[in-house]
Every structure is written in structure tokens, then in C-alpha cells.
VODO-209562 format. One record per residue (C-alpha): x, y, z. Coordinates in pm, 1 decimal. Each point is the difference from the previous one (the first is absolute). Layout:
# residues N
ATOM          x          y          z
ATOM          X          Y          Z
...
***
This chain:
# residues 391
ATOM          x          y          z
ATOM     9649.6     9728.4    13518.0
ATOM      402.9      100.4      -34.0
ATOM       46.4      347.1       83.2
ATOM      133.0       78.1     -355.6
ATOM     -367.4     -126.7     -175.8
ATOM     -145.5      242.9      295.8
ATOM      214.0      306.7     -114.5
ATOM     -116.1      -65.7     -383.2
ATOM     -321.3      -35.5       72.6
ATOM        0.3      323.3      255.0
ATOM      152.7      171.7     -305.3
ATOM     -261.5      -81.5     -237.6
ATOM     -282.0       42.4      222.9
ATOM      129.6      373.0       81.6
ATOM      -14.7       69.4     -377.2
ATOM     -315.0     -142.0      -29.1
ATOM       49.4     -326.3     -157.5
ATOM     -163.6     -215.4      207.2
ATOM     -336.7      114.4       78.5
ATOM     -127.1     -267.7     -230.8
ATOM      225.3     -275.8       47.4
ATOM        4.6     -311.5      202.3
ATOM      115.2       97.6      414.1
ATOM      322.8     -292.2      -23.6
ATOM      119.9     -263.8     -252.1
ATOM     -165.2     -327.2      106.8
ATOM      243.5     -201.1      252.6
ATOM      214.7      272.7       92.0
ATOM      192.4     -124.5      296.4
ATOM      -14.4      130.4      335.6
ATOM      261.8      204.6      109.5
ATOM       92.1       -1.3      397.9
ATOM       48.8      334.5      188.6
ATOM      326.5      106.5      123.3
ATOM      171.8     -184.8      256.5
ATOM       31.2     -428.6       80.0
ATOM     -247.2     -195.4      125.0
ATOM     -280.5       96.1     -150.7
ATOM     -224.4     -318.6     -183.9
ATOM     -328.5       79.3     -223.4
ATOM     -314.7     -113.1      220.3
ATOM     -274.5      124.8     -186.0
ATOM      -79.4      164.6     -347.5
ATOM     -220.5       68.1     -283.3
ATOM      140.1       92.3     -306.1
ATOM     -364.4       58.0     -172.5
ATOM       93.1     -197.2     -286.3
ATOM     -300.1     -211.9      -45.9
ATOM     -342.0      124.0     -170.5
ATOM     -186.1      -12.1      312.2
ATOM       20.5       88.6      336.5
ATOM      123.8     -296.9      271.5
ATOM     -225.2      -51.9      221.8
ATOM      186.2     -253.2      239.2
ATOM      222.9      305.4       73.3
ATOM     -240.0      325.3        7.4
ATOM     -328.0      101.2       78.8
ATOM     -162.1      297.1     -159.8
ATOM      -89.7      344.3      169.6
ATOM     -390.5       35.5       59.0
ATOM      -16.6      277.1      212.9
ATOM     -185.0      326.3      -42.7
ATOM      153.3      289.3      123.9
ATOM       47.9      395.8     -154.2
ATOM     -120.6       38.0     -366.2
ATOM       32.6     -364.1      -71.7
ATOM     -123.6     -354.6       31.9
ATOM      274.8     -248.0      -60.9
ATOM      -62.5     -291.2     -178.9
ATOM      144.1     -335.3     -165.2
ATOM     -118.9       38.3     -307.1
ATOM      269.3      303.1      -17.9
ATOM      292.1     -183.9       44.8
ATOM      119.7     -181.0     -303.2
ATOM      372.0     -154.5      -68.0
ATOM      176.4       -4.3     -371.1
ATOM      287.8      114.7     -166.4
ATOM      238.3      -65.4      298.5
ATOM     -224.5      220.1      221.9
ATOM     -276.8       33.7      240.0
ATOM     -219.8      280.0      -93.5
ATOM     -239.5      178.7      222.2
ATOM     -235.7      126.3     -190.1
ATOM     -177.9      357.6       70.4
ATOM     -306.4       67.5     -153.9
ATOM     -297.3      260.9       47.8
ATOM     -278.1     -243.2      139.6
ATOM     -315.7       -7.8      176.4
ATOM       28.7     -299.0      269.1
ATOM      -12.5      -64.7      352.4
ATOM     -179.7      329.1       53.1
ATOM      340.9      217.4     -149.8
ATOM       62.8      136.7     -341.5
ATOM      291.1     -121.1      -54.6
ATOM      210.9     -324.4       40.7
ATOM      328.4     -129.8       72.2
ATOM      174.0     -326.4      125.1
ATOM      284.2     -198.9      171.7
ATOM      129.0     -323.1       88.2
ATOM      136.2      -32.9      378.8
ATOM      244.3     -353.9       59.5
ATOM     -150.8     -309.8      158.6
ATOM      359.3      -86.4      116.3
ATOM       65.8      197.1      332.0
ATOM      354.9      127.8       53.6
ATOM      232.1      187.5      229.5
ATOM      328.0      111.9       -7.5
ATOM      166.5       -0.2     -358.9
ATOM       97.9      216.8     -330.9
ATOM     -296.8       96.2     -193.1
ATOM      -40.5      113.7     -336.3
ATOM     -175.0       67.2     -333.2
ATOM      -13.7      214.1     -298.7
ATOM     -288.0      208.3      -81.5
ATOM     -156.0      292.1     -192.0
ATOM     -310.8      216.5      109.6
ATOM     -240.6      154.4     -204.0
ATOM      -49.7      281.4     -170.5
ATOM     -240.1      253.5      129.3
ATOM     -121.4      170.8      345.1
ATOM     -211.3     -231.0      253.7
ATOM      146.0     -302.7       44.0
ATOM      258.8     -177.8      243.7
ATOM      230.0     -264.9      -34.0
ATOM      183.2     -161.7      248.1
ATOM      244.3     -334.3       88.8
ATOM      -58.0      -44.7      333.0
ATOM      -15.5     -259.2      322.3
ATOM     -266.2      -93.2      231.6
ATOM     -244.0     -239.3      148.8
ATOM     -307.0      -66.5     -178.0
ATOM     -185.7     -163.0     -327.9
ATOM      -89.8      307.7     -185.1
ATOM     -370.0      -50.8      120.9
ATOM       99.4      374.4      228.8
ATOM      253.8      183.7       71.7
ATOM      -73.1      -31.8      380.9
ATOM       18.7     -332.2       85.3
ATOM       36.9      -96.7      365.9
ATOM      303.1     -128.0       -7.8
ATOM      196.4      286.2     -176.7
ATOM      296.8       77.8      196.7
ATOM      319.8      103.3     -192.1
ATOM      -38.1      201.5     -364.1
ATOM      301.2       64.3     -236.0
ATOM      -45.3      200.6     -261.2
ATOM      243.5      -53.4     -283.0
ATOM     -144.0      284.1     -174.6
ATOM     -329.8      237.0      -42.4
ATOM       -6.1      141.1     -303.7
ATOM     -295.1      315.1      -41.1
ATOM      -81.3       -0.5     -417.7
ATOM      -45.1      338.4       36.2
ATOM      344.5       50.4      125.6
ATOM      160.3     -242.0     -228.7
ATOM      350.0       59.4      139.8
ATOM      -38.5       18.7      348.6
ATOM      -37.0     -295.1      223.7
ATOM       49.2     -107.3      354.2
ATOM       83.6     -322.7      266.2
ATOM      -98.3      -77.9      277.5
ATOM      -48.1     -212.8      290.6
ATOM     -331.3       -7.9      231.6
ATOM      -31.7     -170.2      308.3
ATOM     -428.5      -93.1       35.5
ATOM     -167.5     -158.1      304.1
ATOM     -259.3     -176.9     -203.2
ATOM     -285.0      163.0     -243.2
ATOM        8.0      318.2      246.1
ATOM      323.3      300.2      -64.6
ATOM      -28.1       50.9      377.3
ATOM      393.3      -25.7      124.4
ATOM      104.6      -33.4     -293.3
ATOM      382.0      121.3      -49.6
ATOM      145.7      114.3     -390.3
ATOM      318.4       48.4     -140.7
ATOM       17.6      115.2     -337.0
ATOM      202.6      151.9     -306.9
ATOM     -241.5      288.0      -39.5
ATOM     -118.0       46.8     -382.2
ATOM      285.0      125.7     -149.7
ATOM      133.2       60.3     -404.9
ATOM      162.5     -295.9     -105.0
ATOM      134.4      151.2     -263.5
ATOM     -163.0     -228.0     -265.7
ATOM     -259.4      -72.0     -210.9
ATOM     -200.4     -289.3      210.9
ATOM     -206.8      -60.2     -334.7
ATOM      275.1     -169.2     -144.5
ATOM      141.1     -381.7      123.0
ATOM      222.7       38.9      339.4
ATOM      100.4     -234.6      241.2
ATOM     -111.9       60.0      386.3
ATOM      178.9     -221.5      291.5
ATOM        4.9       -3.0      370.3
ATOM      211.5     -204.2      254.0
ATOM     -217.3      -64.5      285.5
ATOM      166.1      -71.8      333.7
ATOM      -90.0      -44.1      342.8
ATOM      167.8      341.8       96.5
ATOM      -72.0      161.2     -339.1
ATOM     -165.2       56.0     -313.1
ATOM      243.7      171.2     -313.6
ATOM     -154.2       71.0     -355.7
ATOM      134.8       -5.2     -324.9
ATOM      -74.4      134.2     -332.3
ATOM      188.8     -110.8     -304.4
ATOM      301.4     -139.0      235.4
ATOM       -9.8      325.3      173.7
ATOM      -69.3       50.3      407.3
ATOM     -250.3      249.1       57.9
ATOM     -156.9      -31.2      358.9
ATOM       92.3     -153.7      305.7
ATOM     -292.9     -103.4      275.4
ATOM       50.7     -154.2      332.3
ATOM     -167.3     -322.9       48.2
ATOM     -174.2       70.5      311.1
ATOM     -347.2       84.6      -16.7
ATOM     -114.8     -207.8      317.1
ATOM       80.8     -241.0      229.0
ATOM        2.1     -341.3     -127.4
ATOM      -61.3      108.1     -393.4
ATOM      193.8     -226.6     -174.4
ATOM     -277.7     -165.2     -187.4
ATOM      -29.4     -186.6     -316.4
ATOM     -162.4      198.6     -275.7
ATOM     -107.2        3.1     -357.0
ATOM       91.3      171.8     -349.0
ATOM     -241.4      218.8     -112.4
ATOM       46.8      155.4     -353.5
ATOM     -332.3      226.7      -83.4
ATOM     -135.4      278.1     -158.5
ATOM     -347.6      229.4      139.3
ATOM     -152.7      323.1      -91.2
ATOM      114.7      197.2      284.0
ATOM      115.0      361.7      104.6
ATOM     -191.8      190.1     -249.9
ATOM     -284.3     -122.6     -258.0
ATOM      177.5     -182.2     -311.8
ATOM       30.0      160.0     -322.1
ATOM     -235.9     -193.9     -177.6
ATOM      155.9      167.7     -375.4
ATOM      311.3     -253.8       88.8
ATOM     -218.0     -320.7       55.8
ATOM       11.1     -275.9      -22.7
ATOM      364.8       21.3      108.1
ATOM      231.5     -252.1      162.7
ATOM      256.4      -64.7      277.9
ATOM      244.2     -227.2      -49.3
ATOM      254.2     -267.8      168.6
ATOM      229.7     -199.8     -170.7
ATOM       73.3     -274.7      274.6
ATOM       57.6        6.5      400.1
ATOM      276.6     -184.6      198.4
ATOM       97.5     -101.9      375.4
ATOM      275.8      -76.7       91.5
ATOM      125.4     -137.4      354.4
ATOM      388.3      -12.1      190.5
ATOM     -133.9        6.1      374.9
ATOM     -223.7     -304.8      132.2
ATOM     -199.5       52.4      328.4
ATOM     -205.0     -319.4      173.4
ATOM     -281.1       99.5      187.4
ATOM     -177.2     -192.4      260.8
ATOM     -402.0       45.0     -156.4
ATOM     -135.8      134.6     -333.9
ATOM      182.0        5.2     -332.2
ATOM      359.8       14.9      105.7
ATOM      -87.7     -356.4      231.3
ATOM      137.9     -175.1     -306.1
ATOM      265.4     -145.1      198.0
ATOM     -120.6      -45.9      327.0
ATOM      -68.1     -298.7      212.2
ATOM       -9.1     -102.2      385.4
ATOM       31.1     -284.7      174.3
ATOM      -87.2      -44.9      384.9
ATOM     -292.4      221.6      111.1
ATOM      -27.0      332.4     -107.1
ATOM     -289.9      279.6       52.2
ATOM      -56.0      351.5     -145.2
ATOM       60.8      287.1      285.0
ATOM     -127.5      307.0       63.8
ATOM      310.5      219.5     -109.1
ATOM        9.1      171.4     -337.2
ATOM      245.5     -170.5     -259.5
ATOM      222.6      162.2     -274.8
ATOM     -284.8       52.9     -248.2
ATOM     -283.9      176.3      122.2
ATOM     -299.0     -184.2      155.5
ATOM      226.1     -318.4      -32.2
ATOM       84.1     -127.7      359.0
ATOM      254.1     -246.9       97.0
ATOM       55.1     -345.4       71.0
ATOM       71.5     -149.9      385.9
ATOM      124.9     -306.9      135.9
ATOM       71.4      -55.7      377.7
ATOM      103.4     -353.6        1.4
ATOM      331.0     -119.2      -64.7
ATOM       94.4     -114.8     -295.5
ATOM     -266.3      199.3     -204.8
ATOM      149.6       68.4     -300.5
ATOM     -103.4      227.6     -291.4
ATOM      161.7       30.2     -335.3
ATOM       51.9      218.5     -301.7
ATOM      107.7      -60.2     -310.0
ATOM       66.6      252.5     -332.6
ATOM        1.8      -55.9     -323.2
ATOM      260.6      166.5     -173.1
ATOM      -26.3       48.9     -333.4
ATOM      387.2       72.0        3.8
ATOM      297.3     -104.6      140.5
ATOM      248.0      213.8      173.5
ATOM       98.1      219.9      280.2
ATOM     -304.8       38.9      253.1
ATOM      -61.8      140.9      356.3
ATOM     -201.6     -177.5      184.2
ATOM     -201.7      134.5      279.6
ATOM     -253.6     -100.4      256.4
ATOM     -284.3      170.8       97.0
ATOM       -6.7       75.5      408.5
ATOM     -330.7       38.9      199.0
ATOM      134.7      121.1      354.2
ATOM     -197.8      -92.7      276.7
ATOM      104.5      107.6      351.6
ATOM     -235.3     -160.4      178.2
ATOM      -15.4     -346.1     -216.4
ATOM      236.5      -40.2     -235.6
ATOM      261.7     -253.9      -41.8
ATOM      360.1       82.1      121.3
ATOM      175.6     -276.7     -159.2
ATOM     -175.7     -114.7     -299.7
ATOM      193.9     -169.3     -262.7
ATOM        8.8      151.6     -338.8
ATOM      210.6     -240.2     -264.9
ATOM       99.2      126.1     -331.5
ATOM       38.9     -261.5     -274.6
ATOM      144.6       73.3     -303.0
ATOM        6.8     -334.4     -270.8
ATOM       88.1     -165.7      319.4
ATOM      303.9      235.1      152.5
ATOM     -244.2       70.2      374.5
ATOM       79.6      243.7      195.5
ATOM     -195.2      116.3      353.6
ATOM      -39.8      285.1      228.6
ATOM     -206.1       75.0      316.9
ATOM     -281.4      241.0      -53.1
ATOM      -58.3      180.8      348.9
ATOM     -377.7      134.8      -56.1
ATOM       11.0      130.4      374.0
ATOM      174.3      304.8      -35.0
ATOM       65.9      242.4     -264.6
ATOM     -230.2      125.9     -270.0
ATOM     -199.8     -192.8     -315.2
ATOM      163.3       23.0     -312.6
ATOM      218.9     -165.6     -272.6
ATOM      298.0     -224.4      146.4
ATOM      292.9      -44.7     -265.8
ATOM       82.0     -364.6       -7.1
ATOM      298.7      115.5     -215.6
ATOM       90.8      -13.7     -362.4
ATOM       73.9     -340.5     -221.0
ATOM      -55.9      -94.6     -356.8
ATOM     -268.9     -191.1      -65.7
ATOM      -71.9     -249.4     -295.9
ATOM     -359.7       57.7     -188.0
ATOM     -299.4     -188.7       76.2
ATOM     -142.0      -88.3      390.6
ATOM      322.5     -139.7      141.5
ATOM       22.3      241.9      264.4
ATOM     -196.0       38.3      279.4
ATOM        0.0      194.5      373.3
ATOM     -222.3     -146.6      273.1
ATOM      -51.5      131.4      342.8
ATOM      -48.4     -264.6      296.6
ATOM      -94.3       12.1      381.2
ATOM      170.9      -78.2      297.3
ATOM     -275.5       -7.1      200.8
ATOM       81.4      310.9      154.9
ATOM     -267.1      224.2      -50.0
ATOM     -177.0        3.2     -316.0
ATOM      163.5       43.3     -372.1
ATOM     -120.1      230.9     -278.8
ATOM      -15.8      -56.1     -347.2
ATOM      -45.6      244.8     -259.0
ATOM      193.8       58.9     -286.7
ATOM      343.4      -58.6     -161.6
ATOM      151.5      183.3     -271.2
ATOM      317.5      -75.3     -300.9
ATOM      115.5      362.7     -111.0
ATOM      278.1      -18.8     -286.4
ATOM      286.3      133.8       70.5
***
């Protein structure tokens, strides 16, 4: 939506105006954040009359005052409602709802636009994590950003956050958060929340504005792939039930991407392939409970290969697994950009594991670059991960 539609409908929505209205005009376009680089990679602009279900499942959990279900979550008017109503099920009195992404993603600008409700007990949040909605424990929750929490009761204060979870337990877990502080504003009326996610660092936005800065390092290995969760529960305090049935509301979510990182298993595999004879070892990878790749025969080669959704100027690095013991001192790594190859020695023997800076190019859209690491023969090579940071 072009920042000047934004500031009109901010304007009317302070005086009241919109409460009623449709969230966005139909087909509004979508806006990058600042900077280059950046390319739309997922979205919902909650246009239709029903909820997509290729893209989101529905919130089903049961957990404070509420029971979450689908039936709560209904789409019109250029919005996805979440509707909050006083209601015996699941053993609760009251129930709420969500939808949480069935696309997992990483690092990237995210954003939407959304209104809570009025009235003490409920509370909303656009957030990131593993899971389906079924719980909010699943066992492979790892990373949480919060793009906001928003109390009703406190309707405007909110906070951000980042977690770092070992599973369904909160034992180790690490936080970094905003604290819940006075915005300044009234969160019952339309305002848009963003957060650049990094893999040093988390910063949040309201309305264009930076609010909170969090380091990105919850644990070791953390940089997993996640998804959007936009929901509503009866939490905090017991809901005012003279306000229901109430709503929250969102009037569309966005990713977008600028850096491109290759991993060597799971989501971000992609763009991997081998060739010779490779084997999994023993020695923990980039992403957590993700271990490498090793070849000990020369020749072995393994390759990765982004897609970028964007030409221009990109560092390219390599991932490094040192091995003292083991590891390759002369394996080849080759850079090829469109066909322009370039190649360096990789000395895995010595030193410390880590990103390698293969240097910075420009790079035409699509797959025609690639890095691949081979082996002399010399001890055994490790492969990982490569990343394409814009520059």
C-alpha cells in the first residue's frame, strides 16, 4: 500500500472513521521496505471471502481462558478477522483463533497491518515459530519472534521479542525482549507492524518507525526456518465478556527476501547436490541438529546453488567446518558467477569454523550462480552451507 494511502487511512482511523470500514482497498500493491534488494516472497492480502487453506492452517490449541478454533477465523472486506466470542468449548469459556503459515521462512522483512480488540482479556500477536497451531509447544520450536504482543487490557502498550526454545521444554532457554512499553497509540485502530530479521539481529517497526533492537543469538545453531503466526486467545486476565463478541484484525502479511543462504539438509537444501561419495558426519552444522556433509576421495564434489530473486551486488560466502584432525587442507572451492569462475583453496586444517568471504560480484537473477567445494584427497572435505548477502 503507498505510504501516502497509509497516512490517510492512519488519519481516519485515529478519528474514528474506520472502525466499520473495509481493512485495505482490494489490490492495493505491495510496497517494499527501505533499502535494494528486497523481492516479495510470500503474502496474503485477505482479499478473498474465505480463508486459503493452501497457505495457512488454523490455531486449535487450548491454552489460558480460551480454546482456539477454525470456525473463528473468517476473511472479508480486505481482512482476516479473528473472531472473539464468550463460548463454552474445549472445556474453556471462552474462544479465540489464528492461522499460523504452511510456508516456512527465515531471514527476511516481515509485515502486516492490524487492529486489536476492544476490551480486557485477550491477546493478539504477529509472530514466528515452528509449529501447525495444533500447540504452542511443538518439538521442534527453536527460534520465536515476536512482532508484537498486544495485552487488550493495555490497549497501548505492547512488546517484541525474540526467544530462543530447546524444543516443547523452556529449560535453557535465552530471551531478548522490548519489555511492554507505551507505544504511544491507540493499538485499536489499523497500524502497520514490521521486523527485519537477520542472522545477527532482529529490529521492529511500527508505522515506519524503529522501536527495538534484539540480537539474533539465542543458541548455537538457531537459524531455523519458521512460520507466521497471526492469532488472538483469552489470556492474562478473564475477558470482558460485556465487549463480546469482538474481533482482531489483519489486513494482509508480507515477506520479503535480499540475502539467500543454501544449506546442505532440510528446507534451505533447495540448491544442493553432490556428486562422488558423500556421508553425513558427526560434527554439528550451521543450523542446529543439522550436521554436515564429508567426502574423502578426490574429486568429490558438492554444489550449491541460490536462487535469487534479484539481481545485483552480492557477497558470497562459504561455510567452513574446521577439522584439525581430518579436514581437508587444500580443497577446491570454485565460484561461478553466469559463467565468470573463480577458485580458492579452503584449508579446513587449521583455523576456526565459520563463514569464508568468497568476495563481492553482481549477480544476474535466477540460479546462474553457484559455489561448490571439492576434495583433494587430502583429508576429508566438509560441506555445509553457503550464503548471498546483498550488499
Amino acid at each position: 500500500m503507498p505510504r501516502a494511502t497509509r497516512l490517510t487511512l492512519a488519519a481516519a482511523a485515529a478519528a474514528g472513521l474506520l472502525a466499520l470500514a473495509p481493512a485495505t482497498t482490494a489490490g492495493a500493491a505491495a510496497t517494499a521496505p527501505p533499502g535494494t534488494g528486497w523481492t516479495l516472497a510470500f503474502n496474503d492480502e485477505f482479499n478473498d471471502t474465505t480463508v486459503d487453506t493452501a497457505k495457512w492452517n488454523f490455531r486449535t490449541d487450548v491454552k489460558a481462558y480460551s480454546a482456539q478454533r477454525a470456525q473463528n477465523v473468517t476473511e472479508s472486506g480486505g481482512a482476516l478477522s479473528l473472531n472473539l466470542k464468550k463460548e463454552a468449548y474445549g472445556g474453556k469459556d471462552f474462544t479465540g483463533g489464528g492461522v499460523i503459515s504452511k510456508k516456512k521462512l527465515r531471514y527476511g522483512y516481515y509485515e502486516t497491518r492490524a487492529k486489536i480488540n476492544d476490551g480486557a482479556g485477550w491477546h493478539t500477536s504477529f509472530w514466528l515459530m515452528a509449529g501447525d497451531g495444533s500447540t504452542t509447544y511443538p518439538a521442534d520450536r527453536r527460534t520465536e519472534v515476536d512482532g508484537f504482543e498486544t495485552d487488550s487490557i493495555n490497549p497501548t502498550k505492547t512488546s517484541h521479542n525474540v526467544h530462543g526454545w530447546r524444543g516443547p521444554t523452556t529449560d535453557g532457554a535465552v530471551h531478548y525482549g522490548s519489555g511492554h512499553y507505551d507505544t504511544g497509540l491507540d493499538l485499536r485502530d489499523w497500524h502497520t507492524y514490521g521486523f527485519d530479521w537477520s542472522e545477527t539481529s532482529v529490529k521492529f517497526y511500527i508505522d515506519g518507525a524503529l522501536k527495538y533492537t534484539a540480537p539474533y543469538t539465542p543458541d548455537k545453531g538457531m537459524h531455523d526456518f519458521t512460520s507466521v503466526w497471526l492469532t488472538s486467545i483469552a489470556y492474562g486476565t478473564v475477558p470482558d465478556a460485556s465487549k463480546l463478541p469482538s474481533a482482531a484484525q489483519f489486513d494482509y502479511v508480507r515477506y520479503w527476501q535480499r540475502d539467500y543462504y543454501v544449506d546442505n539438509d532440510g528446507p534451505g537444501a533447495y540448491g544442493y547436490a553432490t556428486s562422488g561419495t558423500w556421508q553425513r558426519s558427526s560434527l554439528t552444522g550451521w543450523t542446529k541438529d543439522s550436521p554436515v556433509d564429508y567426502a574423502c576421495a578426490a574429486g568429490a564434489k558438492a554444489t550449491w546453488k541460490p536462487n535469487l530473486r534479484a539481481a545485483g551486488s552480492y557477497e558470497a560466502y562459504i561455510r567452513k567446518t574446521a577439522s584439525s584432525t581430518g579436514g581437508d587442507p587444500a580443497a577446491k572451492v570454485t565460484l561461478d558467477n553466469g559463467g565468470s569462475v573463480t577458485t580458492r583453496t579452503l584449508d579446513e586444517r587449521s583455523g576456526s569454523s565459520g563463514w569464508v568471504s568468497l568476495g563481492t560480484q553482481t549477480y544476474a537473477a535466477g540460479t546462474g550462480s553457484s559455489v561448490s567445494l571439492t576434495a583433494s584427497g587430502t583429508g576429508c572435505a566438509h560441506a555445509d552451507a553457503i550464503k548471498f548477502v546483498r550488499r
